[in-house]
MDTraj code that builds the backbone (N, CA, C; nanometers):
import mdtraj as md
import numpy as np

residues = "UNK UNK UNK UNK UNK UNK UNK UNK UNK UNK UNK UNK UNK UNK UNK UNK UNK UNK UNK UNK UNK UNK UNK UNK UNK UNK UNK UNK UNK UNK UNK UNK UNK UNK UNK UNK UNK UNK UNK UNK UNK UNK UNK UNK UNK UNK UNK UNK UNK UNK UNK UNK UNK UNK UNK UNK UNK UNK UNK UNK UNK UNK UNK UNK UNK UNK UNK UNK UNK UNK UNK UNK UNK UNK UNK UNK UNK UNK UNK UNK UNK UNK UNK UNK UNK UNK UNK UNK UNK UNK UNK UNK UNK UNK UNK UNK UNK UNK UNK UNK UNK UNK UNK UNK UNK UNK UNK UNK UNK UNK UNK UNK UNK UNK UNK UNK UNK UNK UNK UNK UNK UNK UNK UNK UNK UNK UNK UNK UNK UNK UNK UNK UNK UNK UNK UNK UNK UNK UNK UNK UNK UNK UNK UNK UNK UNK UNK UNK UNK UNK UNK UNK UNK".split()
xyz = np.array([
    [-0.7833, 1.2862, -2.8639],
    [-0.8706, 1.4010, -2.8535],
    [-1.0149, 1.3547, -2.8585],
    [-1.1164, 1.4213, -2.8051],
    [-1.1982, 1.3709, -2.8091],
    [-1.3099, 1.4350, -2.8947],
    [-1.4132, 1.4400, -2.9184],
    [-1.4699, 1.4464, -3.0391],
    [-1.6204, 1.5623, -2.9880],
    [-1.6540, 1.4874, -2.8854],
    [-1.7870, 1.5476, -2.8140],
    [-1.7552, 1.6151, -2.7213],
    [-1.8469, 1.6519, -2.5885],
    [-1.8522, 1.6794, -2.4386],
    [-1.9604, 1.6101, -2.3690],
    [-1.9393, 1.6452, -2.2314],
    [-2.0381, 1.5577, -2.1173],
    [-2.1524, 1.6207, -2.2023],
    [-2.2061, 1.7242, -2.2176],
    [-2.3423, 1.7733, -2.2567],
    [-2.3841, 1.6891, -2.3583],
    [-2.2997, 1.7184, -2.4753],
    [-2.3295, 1.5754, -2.6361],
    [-2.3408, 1.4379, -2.5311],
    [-2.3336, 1.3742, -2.4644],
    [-2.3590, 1.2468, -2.3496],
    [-2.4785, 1.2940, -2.3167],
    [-2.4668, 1.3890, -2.2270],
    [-2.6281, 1.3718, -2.1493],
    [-2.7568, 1.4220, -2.2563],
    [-2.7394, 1.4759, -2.3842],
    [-2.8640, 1.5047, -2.4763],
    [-2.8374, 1.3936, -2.5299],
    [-2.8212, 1.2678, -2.5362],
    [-2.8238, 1.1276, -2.5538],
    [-2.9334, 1.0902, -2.4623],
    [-2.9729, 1.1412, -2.3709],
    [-3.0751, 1.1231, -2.2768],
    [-3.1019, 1.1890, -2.1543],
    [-3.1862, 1.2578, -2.1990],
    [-3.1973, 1.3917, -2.1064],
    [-3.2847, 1.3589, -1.9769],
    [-3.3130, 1.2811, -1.9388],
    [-3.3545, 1.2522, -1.8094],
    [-3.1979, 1.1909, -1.7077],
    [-3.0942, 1.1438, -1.7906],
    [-3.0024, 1.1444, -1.6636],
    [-2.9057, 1.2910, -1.6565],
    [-2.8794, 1.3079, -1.5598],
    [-2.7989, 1.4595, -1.4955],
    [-2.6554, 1.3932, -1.4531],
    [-2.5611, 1.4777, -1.4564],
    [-2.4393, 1.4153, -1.4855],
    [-2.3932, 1.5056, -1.4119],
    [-2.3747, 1.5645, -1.2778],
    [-2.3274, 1.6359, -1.1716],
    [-2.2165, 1.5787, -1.0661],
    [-2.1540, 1.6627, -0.9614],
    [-2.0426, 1.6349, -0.9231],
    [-2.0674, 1.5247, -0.8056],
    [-2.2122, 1.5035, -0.7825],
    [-2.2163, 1.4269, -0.6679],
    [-2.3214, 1.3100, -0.7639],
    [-2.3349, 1.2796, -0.8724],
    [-2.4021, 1.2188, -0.9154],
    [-2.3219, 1.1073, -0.9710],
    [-2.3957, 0.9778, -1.0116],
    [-2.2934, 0.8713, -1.0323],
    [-2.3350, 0.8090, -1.1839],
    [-2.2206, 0.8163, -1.2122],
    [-2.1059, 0.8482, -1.2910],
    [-2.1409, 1.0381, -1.2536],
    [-2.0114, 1.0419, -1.2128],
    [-2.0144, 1.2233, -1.1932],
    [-1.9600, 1.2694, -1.3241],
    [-2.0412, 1.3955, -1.3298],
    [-1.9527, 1.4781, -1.4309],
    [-1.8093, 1.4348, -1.4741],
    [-1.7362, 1.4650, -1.3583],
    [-1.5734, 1.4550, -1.4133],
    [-1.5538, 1.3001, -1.4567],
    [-1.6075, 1.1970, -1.4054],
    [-1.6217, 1.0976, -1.4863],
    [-1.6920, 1.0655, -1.6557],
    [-1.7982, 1.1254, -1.6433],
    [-1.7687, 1.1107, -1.7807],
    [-1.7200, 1.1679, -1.9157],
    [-1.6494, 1.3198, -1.8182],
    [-1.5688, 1.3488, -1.8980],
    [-1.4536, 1.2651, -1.9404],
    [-1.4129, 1.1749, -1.8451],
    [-1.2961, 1.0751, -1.8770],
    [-1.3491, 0.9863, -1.9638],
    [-1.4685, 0.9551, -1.9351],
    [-1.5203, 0.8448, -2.0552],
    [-1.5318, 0.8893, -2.1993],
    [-1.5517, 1.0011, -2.2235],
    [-1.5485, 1.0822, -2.3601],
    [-1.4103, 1.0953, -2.3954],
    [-1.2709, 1.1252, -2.3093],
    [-1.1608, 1.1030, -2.3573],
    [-1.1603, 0.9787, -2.3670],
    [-1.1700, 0.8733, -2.3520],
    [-1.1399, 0.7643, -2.3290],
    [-1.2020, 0.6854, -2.5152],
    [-1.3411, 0.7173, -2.4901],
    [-1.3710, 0.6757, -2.6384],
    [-1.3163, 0.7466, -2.7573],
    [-1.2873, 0.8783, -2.7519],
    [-1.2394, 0.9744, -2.8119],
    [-1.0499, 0.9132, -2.8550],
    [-0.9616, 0.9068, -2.7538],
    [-0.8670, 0.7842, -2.8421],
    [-0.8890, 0.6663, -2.8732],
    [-0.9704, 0.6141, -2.8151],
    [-0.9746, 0.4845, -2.9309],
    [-1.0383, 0.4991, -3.0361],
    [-1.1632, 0.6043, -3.0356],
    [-1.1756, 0.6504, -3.2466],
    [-1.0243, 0.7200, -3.2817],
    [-0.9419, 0.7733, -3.2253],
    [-0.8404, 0.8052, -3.2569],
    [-0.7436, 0.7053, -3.3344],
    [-0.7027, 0.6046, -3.2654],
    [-0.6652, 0.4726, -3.2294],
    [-0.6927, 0.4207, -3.4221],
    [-0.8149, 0.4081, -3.3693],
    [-0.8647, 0.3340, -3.5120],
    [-0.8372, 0.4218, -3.6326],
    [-0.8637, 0.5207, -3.6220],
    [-0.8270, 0.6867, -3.7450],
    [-0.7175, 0.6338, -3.8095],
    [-0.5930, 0.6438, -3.6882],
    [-0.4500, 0.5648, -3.7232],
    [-0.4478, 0.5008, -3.7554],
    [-0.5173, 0.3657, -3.7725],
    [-0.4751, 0.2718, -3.8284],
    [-0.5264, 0.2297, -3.9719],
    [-0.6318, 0.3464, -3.9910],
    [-0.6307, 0.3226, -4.0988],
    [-0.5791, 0.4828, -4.1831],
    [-0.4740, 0.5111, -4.1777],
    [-0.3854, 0.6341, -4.2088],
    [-0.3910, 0.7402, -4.1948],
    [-0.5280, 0.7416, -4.1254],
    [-0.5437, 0.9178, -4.1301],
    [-0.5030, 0.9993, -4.0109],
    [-0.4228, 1.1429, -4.0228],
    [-0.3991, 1.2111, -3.8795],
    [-0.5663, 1.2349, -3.8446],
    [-0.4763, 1.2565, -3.6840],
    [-0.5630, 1.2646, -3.6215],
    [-0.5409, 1.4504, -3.4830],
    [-0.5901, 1.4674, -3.5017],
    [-0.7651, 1.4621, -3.4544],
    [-0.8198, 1.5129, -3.6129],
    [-0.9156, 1.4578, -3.6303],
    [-1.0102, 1.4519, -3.7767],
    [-1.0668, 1.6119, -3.7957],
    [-1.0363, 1.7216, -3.8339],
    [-1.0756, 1.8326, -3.8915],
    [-1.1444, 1.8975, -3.9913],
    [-1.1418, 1.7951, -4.1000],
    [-1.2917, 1.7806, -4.2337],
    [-1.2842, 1.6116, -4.3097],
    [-1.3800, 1.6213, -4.3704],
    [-1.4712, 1.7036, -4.3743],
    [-1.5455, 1.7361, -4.2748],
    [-1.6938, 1.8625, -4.2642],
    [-1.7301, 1.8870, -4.1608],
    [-1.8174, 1.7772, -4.0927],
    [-1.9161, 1.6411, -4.2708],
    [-1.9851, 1.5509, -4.2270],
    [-1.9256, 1.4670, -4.1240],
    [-1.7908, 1.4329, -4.1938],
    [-1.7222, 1.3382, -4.1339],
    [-1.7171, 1.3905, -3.9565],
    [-1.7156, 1.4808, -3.9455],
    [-1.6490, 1.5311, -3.8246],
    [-1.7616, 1.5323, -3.7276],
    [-1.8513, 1.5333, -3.7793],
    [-1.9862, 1.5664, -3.7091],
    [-2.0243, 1.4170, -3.6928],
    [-2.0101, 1.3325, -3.7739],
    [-2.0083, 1.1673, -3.7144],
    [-1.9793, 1.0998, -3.6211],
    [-1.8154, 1.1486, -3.6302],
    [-1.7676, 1.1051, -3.5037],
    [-1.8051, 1.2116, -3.3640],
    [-1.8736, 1.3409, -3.4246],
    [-1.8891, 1.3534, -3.2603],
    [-1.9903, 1.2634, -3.2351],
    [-2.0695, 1.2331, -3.2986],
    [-2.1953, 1.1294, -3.2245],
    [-2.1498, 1.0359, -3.2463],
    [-2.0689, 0.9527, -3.2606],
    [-1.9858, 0.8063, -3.2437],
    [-1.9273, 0.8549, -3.0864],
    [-1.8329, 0.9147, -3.0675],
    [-1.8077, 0.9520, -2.9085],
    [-1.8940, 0.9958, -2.8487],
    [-2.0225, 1.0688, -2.8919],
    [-2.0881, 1.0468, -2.7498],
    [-2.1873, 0.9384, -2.7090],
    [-2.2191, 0.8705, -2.8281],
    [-2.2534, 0.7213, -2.8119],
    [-2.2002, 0.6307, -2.7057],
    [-2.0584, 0.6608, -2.7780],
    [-1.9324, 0.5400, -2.6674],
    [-1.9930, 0.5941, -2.5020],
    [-1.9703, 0.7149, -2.4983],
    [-1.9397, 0.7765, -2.3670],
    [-2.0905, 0.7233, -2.3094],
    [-2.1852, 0.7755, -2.3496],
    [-2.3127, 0.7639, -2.3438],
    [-2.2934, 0.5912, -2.2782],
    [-2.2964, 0.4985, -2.3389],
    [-2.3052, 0.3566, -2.3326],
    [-2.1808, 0.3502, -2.1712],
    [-2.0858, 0.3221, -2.1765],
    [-2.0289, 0.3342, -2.0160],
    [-2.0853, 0.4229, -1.9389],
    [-2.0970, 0.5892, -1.9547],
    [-2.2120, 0.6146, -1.8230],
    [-2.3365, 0.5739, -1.8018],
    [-2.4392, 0.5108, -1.8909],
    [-2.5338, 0.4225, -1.8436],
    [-2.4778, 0.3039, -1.7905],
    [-2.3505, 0.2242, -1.8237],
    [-2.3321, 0.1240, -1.7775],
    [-2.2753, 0.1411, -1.6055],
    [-2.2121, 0.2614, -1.5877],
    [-2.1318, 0.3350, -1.4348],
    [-2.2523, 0.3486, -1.3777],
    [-2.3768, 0.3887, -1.4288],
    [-2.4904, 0.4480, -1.3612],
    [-2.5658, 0.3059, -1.2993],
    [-2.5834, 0.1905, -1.3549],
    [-2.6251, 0.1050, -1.3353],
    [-2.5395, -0.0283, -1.3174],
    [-2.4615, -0.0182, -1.2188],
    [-2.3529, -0.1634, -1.2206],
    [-2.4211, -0.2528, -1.1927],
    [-2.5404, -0.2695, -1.1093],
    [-2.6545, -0.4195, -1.1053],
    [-2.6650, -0.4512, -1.1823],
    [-2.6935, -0.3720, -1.2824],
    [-2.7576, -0.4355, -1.4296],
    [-2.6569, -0.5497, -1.4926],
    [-2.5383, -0.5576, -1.5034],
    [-2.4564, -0.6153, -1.5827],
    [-2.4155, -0.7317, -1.5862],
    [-2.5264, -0.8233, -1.5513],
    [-2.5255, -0.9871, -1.5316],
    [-2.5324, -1.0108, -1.6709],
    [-2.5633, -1.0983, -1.7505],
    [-2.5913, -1.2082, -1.8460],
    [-2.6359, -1.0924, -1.9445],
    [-2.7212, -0.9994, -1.8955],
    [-2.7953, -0.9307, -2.0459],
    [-2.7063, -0.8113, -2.0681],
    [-2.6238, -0.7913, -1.9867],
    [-2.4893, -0.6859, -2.0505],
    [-2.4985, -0.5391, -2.0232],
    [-2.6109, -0.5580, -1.9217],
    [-2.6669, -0.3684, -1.8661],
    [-2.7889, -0.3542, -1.8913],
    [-2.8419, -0.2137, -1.9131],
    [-2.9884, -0.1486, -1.9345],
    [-2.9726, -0.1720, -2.1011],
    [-3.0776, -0.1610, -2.1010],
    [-3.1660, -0.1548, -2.2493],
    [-3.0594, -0.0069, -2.2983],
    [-3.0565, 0.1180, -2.2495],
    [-3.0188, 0.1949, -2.3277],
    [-2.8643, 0.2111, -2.3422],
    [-2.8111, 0.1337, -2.2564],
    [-2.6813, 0.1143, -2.2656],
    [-2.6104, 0.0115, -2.3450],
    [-2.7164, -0.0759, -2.3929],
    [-2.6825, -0.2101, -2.4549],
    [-2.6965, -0.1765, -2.6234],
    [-2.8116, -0.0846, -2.6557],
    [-2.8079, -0.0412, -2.7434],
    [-2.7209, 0.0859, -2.8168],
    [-2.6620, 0.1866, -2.7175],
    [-2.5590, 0.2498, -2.7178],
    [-2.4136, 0.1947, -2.7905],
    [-2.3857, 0.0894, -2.6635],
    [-2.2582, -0.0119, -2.7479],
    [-2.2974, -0.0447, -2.8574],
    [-2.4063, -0.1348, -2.9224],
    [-2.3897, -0.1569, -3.0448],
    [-2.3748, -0.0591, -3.1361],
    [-2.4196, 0.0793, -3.1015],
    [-2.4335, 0.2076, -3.1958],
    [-2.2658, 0.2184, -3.2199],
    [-2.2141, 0.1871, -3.1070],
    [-2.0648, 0.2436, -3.0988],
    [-1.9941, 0.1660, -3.1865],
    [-2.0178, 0.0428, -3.1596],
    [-1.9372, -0.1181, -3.1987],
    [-1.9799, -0.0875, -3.3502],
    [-2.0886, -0.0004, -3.4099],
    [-2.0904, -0.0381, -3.5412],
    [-2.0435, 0.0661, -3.6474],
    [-2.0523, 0.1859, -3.5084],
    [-1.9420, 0.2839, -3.5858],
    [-1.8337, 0.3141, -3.6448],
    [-1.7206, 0.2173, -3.4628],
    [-1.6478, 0.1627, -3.5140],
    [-1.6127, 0.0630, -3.6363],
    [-1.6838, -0.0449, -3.6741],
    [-1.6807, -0.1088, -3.8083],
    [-1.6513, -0.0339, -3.9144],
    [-1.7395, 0.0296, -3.9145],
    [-1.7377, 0.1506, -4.0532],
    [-1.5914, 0.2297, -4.0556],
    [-1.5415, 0.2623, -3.9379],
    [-1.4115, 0.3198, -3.9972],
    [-1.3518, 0.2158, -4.0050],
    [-1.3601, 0.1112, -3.9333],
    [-1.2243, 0.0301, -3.9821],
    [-1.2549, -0.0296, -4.1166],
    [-1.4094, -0.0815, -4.2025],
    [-1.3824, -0.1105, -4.2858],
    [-1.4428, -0.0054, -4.3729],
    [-1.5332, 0.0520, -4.3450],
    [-1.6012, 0.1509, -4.5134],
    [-1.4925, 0.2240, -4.5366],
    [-1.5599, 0.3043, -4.6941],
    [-1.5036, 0.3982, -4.7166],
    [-1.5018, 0.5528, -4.6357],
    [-1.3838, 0.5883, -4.6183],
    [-1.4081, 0.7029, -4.5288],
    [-1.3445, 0.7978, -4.6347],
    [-1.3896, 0.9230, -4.6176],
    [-1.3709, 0.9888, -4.6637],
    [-1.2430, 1.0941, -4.7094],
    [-1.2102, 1.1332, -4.8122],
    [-1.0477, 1.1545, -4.8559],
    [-1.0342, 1.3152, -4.8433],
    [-1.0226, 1.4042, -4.8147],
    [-0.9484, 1.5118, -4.8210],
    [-1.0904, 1.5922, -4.7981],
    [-1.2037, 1.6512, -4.8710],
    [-1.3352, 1.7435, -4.8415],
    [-1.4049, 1.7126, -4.9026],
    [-1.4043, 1.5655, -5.0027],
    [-1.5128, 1.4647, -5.0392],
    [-1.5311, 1.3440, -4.9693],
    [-1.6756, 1.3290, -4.9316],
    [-1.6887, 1.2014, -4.9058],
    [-1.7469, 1.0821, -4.9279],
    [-1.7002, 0.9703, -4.9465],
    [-1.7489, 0.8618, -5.0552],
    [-1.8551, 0.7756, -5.0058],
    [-1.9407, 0.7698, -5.0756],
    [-2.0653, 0.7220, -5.0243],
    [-2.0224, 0.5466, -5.0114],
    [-2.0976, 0.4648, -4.9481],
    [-2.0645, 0.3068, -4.9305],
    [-2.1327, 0.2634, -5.0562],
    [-2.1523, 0.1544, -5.1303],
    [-2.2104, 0.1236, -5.2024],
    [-2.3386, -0.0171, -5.1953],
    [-2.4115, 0.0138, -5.2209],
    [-2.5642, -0.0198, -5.1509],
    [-2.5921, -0.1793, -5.2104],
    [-2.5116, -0.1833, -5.3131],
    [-2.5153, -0.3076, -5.4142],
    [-2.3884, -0.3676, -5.4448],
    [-2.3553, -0.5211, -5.5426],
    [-2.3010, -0.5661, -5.5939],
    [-2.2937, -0.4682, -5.6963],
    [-2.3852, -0.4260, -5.7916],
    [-2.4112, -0.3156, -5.8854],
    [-2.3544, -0.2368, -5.8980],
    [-2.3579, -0.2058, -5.7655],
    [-2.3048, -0.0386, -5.7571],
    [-2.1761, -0.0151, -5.7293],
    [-2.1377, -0.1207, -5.6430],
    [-1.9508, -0.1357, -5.6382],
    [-1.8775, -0.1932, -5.7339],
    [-1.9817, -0.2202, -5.8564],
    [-1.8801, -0.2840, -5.9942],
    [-1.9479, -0.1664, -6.0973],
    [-1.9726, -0.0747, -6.0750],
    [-2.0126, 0.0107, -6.2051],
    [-1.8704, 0.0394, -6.3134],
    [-1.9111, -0.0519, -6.4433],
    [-1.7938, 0.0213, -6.5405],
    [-1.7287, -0.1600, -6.5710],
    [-1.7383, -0.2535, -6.4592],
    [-1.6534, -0.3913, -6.4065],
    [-1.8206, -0.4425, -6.5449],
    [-1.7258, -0.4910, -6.6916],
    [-1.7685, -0.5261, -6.7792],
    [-1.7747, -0.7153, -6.7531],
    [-1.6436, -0.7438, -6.7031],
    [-1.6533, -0.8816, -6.6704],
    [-1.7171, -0.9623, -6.6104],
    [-1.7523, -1.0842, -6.6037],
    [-1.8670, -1.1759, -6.5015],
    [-1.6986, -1.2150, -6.3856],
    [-1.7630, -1.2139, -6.2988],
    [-1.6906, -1.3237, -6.1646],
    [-1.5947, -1.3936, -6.2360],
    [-1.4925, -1.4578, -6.2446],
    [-1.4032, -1.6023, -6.2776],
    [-1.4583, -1.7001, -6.1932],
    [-1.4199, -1.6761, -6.0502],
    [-1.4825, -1.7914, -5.9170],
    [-1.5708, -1.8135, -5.9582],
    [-1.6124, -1.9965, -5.9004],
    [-1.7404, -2.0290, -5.9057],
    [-1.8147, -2.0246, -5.7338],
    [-1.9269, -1.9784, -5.7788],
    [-1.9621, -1.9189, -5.6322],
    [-2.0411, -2.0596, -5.5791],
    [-2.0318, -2.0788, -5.4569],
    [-2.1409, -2.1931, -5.3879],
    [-2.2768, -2.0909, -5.3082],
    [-2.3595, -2.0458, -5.3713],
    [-2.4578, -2.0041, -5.2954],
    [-2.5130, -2.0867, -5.2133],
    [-2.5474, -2.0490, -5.1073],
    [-2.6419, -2.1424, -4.9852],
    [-2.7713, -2.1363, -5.0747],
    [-2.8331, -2.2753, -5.0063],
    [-3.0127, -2.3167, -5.0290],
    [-3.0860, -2.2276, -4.9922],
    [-3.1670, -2.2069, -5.0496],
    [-3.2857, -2.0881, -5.0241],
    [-3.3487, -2.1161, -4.8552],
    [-3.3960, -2.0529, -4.7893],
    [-3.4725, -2.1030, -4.6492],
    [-3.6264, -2.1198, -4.7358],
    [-3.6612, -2.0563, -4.7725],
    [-3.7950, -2.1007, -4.8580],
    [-3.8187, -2.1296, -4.9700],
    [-3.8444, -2.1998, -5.0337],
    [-3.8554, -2.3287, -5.1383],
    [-4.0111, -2.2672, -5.2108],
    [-4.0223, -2.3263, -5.2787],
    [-4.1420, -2.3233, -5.3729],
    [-4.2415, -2.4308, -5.3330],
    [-4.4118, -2.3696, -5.3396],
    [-4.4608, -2.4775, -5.3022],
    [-4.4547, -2.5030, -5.1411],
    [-4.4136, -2.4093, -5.0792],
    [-4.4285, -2.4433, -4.9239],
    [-4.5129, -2.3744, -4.8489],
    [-4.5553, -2.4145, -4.7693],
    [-4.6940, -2.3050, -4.6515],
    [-4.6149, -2.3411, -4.5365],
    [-4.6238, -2.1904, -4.5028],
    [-4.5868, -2.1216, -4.3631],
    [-4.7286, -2.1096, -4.2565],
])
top = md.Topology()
chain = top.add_chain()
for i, resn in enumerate(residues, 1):
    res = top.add_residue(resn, chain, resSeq=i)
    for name in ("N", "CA", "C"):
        top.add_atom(name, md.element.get_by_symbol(name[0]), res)
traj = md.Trajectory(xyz[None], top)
């Protein structure tokens, strides 16, 4: 199921028009919005939750702008097939995917949210051990500092 519509795509950027004779046409990127729309599905599943996602309402409202990101990023990329040598498309399509690629991350690894609460990520070491009285056991190998004491830049 999919999450957005062509319109949530084209107010991603309102100078391209997404019509029946236009390229990527309308009915194309309606396929591209199903298309990203199961694979956030895809991923939902795999990490246990049914799907199609119904609350919370934050949560729900995320993924519509995670799908129209996705969608967004292939119809700039359909709109511009020259572009896609070495630098991977247009500027706004390149930045699109990463929006998508990092959305995706987050469900597959953050915390997502359980039943009509949702759990915030935690910003710190601090903050994901609140209550964790113990030090580490492991001994950690931290890397060398890049800047040292005593040095001019």
């Amino acid at each position: 199921m999919s999450y957005c519509t062509a319109a949530d795509v084209q107010a991603l950027n309102p100078k391209r028009a997404y019509t029946a004779t236009s390229t990527p046409t309308l009915a194309q990127v309606g396929v591209y919005v199903t298309q990203i729309g199961g694979e956030i599905d895809t991923v939902l599943r795999g990490r246990g939750l049914s799907t199609p996602v119904a609350t919370p309402a934050e949560f729900v409202i995320f993924l519509k702008q995670l799908n129209a990101v996705g969608a967004a990023a292939i119809s700039e990329r359909a709109m511009f097939p020259e572009a896609q040598g070495m630098m991977g498309g247009t500027a706004a399509a390149s930045l699109h995917w990463r929006q998508y690629q990092d959305g995706l991350k987050f469900i597959r690894e953050g915390n997502l949210p359980a039943g009509s609460e949702a759990v915030a990520l935690p910003f710190s070491f601090f903050e994901s051990n609140i209550g964790v009285e113990s030090e580490p056991e492991e001994e950690h190998c931290w890397p060398k500092s890049k800047f040292g004491k005593n040095k001019e830049f």
